[in-house]
Each structure stands twice: as C-alpha cells, then as structure tokens.
C-alpha positions in Angstrom: -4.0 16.5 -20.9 -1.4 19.1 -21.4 -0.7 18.9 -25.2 3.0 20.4 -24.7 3.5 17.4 -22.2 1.6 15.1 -24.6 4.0 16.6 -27.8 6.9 15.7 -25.4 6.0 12.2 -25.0 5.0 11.7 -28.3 8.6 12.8 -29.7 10.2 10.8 -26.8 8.2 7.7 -28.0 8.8 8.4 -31.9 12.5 7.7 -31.0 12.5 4.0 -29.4 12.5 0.8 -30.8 9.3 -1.5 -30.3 10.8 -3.0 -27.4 11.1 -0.2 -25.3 7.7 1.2 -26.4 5.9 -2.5 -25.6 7.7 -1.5 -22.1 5.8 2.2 -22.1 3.3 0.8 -23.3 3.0 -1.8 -20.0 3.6 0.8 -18.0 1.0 3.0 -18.8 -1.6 0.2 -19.0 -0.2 -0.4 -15.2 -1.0 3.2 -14.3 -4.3 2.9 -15.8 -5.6 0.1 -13.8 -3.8 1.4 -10.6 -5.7 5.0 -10.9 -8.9 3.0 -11.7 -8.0 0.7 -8.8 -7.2 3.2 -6.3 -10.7 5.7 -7.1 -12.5 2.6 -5.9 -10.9 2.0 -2.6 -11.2 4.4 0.3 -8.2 6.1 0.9 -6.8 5.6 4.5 -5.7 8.5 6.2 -1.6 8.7 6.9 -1.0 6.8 10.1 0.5 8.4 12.8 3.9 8.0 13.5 3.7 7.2 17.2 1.0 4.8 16.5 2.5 2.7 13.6 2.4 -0.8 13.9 6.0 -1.5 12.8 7.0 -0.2 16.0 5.3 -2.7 18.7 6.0 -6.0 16.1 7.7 -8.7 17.5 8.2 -10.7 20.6 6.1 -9.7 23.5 7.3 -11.0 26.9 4.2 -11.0 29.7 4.9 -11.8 33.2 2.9 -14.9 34.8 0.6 -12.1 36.8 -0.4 -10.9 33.2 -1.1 -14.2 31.8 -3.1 -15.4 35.0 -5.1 -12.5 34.9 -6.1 -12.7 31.7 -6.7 -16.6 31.7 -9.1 -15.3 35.0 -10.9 -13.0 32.5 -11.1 -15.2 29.4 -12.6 -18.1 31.8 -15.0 -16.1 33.7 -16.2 -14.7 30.4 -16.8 -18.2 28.9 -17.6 -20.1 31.6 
C-alpha cells in the first residue's frame, strides 16, 4: 500500500474515540471479505441497456390466439 495514504489513515484513526474506530474497523473487515468474495465469483459483463430485464417486468397481456397456440405446442410436445 501507499505508505503516504497509509500515514493519512493512520493519523485520521489516531484521532477517534473507540467507537468510531470499532466502526472502521467493521468496515474494513467488510471490505475484506467482499474483495475476497468477489475474486471468487465470475464477474458478469455490464448488461446492455436495451436488453435489461427491469424494462420487460411486469404484467404481460397475451391474446387468446397466443395462448392457444402455445397450449397446441406444449400438448403436442407432451403428448
């Protein structure tokens, strides 16, 4: 690490009470385990805008043709 940016810290940290450096200190060990936690996934690309998922949620009305057609297809397939 950058030892100006750890010097920093360090004198930051020298002036709080114990409270607020349990709180750093949580935070940090959250950081930790996220970074550790997020090298072991895969990392999904950036979804494309046009093809986010948010955008097609909701209520989907189908006409009756739809529906028949598709109760044709899911009986002729398990039938």
């Amino acid at each position: 690490m950058n030892t100006s940016i750890e010097t920093s810290i360090l004198e930051h940290l020298h002036r709080l009470d114990e409270r607020r450096k349990a709180e750093v200190l949580d935070f940090v060990e959250y950081l930790a385990t996220k970074s550790n936690a997020a090298s072991i996934t895969v990392s999904w690309p950036n979804l494309d805008p046009e093809r986010d998922l948010a955008r097609f949620q909701g209520v989907l009305q189908f006409d009756e043709d739809a529906v028949a057609y598709q109760r044709r297809i899911r009986d002729s397939e398990w039938t």
